[in-house]
N, C-alpha and C positions, 0 to 999 in steps of 0.2 A: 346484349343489346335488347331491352324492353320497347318494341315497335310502338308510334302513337296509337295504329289502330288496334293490337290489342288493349293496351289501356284504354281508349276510348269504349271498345268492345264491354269490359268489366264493368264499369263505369256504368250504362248501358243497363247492363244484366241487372245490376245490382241498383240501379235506379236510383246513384247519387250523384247524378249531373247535377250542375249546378243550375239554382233555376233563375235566375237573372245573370248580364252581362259582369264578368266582373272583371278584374287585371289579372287576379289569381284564380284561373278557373279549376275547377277539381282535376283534370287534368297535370296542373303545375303541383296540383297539391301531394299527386301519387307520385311524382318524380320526384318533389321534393322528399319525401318519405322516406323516399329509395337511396338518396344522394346521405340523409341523415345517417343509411346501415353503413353507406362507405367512408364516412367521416365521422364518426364517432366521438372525435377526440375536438371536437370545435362546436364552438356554438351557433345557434339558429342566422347568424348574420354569415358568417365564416359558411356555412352550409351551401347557405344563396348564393356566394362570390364562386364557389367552385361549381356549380350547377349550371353556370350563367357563363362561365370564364372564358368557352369558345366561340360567345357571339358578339364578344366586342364588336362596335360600330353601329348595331340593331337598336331599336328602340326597345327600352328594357323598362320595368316598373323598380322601383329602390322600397320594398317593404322594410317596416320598422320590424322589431325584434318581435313586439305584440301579434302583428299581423302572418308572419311565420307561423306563430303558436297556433294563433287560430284557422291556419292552411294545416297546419298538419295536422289537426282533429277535425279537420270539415270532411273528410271523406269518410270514416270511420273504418272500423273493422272488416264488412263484406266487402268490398272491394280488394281489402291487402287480401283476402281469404281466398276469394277467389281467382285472383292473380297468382297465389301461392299455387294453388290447385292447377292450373293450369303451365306452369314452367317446372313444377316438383318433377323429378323420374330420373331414369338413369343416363348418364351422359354419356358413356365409354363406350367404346367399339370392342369389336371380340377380340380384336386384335392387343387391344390397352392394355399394358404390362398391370400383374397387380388387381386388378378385377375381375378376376374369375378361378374357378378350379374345373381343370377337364370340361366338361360340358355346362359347367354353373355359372352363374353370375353372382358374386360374394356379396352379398348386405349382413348389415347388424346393426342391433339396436342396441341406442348408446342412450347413458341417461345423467342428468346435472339436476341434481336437486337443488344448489343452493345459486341460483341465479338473482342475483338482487333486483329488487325493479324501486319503482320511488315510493315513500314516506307517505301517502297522500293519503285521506280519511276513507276513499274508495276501494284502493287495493289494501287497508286494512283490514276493511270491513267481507273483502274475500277471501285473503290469503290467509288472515291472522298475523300471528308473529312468532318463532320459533324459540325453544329455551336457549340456543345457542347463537341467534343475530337479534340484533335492535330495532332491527328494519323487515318489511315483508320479502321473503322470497318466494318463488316458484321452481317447481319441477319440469323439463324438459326431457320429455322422448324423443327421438328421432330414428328413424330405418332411415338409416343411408346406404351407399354405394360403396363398399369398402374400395382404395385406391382413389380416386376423385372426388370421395367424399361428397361426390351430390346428393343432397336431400330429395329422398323420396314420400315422405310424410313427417308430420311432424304435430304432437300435442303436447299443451302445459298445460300445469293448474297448479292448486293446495298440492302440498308439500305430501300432507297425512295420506293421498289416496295411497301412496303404492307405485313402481311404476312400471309393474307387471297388468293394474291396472288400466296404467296411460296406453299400454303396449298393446293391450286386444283392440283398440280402437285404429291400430295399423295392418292387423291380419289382413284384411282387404286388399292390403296392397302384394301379397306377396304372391309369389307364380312358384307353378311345377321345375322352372329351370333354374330357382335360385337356393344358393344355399346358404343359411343361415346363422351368425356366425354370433355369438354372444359370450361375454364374460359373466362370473357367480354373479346371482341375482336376480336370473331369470329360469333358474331351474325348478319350479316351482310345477307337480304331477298336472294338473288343470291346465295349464299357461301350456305346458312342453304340450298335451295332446291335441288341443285348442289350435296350433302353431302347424303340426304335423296333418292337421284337418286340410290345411289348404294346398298341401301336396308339396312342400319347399322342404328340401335338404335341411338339417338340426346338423351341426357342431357345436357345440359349449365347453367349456370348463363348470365342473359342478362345485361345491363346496367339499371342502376336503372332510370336511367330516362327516359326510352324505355316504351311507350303507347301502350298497345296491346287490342284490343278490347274482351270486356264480351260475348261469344255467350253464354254458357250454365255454370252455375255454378252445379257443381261435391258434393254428400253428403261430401265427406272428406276435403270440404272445396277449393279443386282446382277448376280450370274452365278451358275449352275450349276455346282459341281461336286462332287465326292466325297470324301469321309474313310471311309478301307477301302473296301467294299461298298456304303454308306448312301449312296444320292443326296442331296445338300444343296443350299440356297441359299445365298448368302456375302454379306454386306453390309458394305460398309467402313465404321467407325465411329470417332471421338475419343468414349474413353467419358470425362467425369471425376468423380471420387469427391468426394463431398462430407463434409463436418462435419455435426454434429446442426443447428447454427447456417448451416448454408447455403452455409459456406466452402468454397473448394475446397481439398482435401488436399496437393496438389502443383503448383507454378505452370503448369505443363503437362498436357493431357488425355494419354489414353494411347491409343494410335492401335492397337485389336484388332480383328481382323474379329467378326463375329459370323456366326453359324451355325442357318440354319432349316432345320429336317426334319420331313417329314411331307405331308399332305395339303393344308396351304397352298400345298404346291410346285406346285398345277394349273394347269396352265396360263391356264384362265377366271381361279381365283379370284385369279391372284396379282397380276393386272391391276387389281382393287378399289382404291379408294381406302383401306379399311380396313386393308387387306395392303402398304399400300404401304410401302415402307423406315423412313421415316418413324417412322411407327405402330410396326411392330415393334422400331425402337432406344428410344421412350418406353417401351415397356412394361420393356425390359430393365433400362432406366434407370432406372426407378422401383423395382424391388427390387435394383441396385445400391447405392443411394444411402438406400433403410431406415434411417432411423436405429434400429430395432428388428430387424434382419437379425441378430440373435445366437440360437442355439439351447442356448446355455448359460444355466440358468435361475441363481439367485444366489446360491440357496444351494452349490449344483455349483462355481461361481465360486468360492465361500467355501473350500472342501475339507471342508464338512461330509458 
């Protein structure tokens, strides 16, 4: 539930009230926005009917399909932005199965390069077009909330940045209590120390073909060593990827190390049963294998 007086609040800040009386005031214009993410699959009149549908009896305005169009581009951008900014973060309680390990709070950043958006002369003229679609797409970061999946940040753009690049624009968000949880991609010496800068627990899977030197081999079988600067832990792992349905994706597991940094690496703690290898490949495992690990919502999917 989006309150009027936050809305009205953004609105506000953001200095796109409307400036004469109108039927659709920017107001209607953000809820409609809003009602467009949860109906995705119908068009601008269909939007209005379900937006509208539990005040039969009220006096109501009947926009044309035109007039929708131009409600849902009268507010523009600063408003969604800071709306977003202001409900993004973490939902779960300590108690929520599935978000957390021991004293952490699980995030990871998830990425969707190929999100289609529309055809139009303007998001050509930003995104380009790629050798492999017909149409513009963009890239999608998100730090979320592993288990509830709440967005906690969120950047797109061109495809060509990178989206280790999209991903420093989220450090910001991250805390000393959280631990962070990523698939190959993001193991990159700069990004991994950049990451570790802001005091959040590292888990990854690295790329299997990534050489990290032996300092000290660990009784439980791990070892210590380094990627660039960053002291790490290294755990040999078959991760395998699964289907919604439980199957496995490839008759073979995929043999990647995995990569723990941070202050689990203590020596006491890392002798815990909690910290033991083990443990730390289930949790990975378990938002490998999400069948909800997409950060592409469905209308985004759609190219609307």
């Amino acid at each position: 539930m989006v309150p009027f007086e936050l809305v009205d609040a953004v609105l506000a800040q953001t200095r796109t009230v409307q400036r004469r009386l109108r039927d659709l005031p920017s107001r209607v214009g953000m809820y409609f926005l809003l009602s467009m993410c949860l109906f995705p699959e119908v068009g601008y009149r269909l939007v209005w009917d379900k937006l509208t549908g539990g005040l039969a009896g009220m006096p109501m305005a009947s926009p044309s399909a035109k007039a929708l169009r131009d409600l849902r581009r009268r507010p523009g951008a600063a408003p969604v932005r800071s709306l977003f900014e202001v409900l993004a973060g973490p939902l779960a309680r300590p108690t929520t199965p599935g978000v957390g390990f021991g004293a952490y709070r699980t995030v990871s950043f998830d990425a969707c390069s190929s999100l289609r958006v529309p055809d139009s002369p303007r998001n050509r003229a930003w995104l380009g077009r790629t050798a492999h679609h017909g149409h513009p797409t963009l890239e999608l970061i998100t730090l979320v909330e592993t288990g509830t999946r709440s967005l906690i940040g969120a950047v797109f753009g061109p495809t060509d940045e990178g989206g280790t690049a999209y991903a420093r624009r989220l450090l910001h968000l991250l805390r000393p209590d959280m631990l962070v949880l990523w698939d190959k991609g993001f193991d990159a010496n700069d990004f991994l120390a950049q990451v570790t800068a802001t005091g959040a627990e590292v888990l990854g899977r690295l790329r299997s073909n990534r050489r990290t030197p032996v300092l000290a081999r660990l009784d439980d079988g791990s070892c210590l060593s380094l990627i660039g600067t960053v002291g790490v832990r290294v755990i040999d792992a078959e991760v395998a990827h699964r289907t919604d349905r439980g199957l496995p994706r490839s008759p073979r597991p995929h043999h990647d190390p995995l990569a723990l940094v941070g202050h689990i690496l203590d020596d006491q703690r890392q002798q815990t049963r909690e910290h033991h290898p083990h443990k730390l490949v289930d949790v990975l495992h378990a938002k490998v294998n999400d069948p909800h690990d997409s950060p592409s919502p469905p209308n985004m999917r759609q190219g609307r």
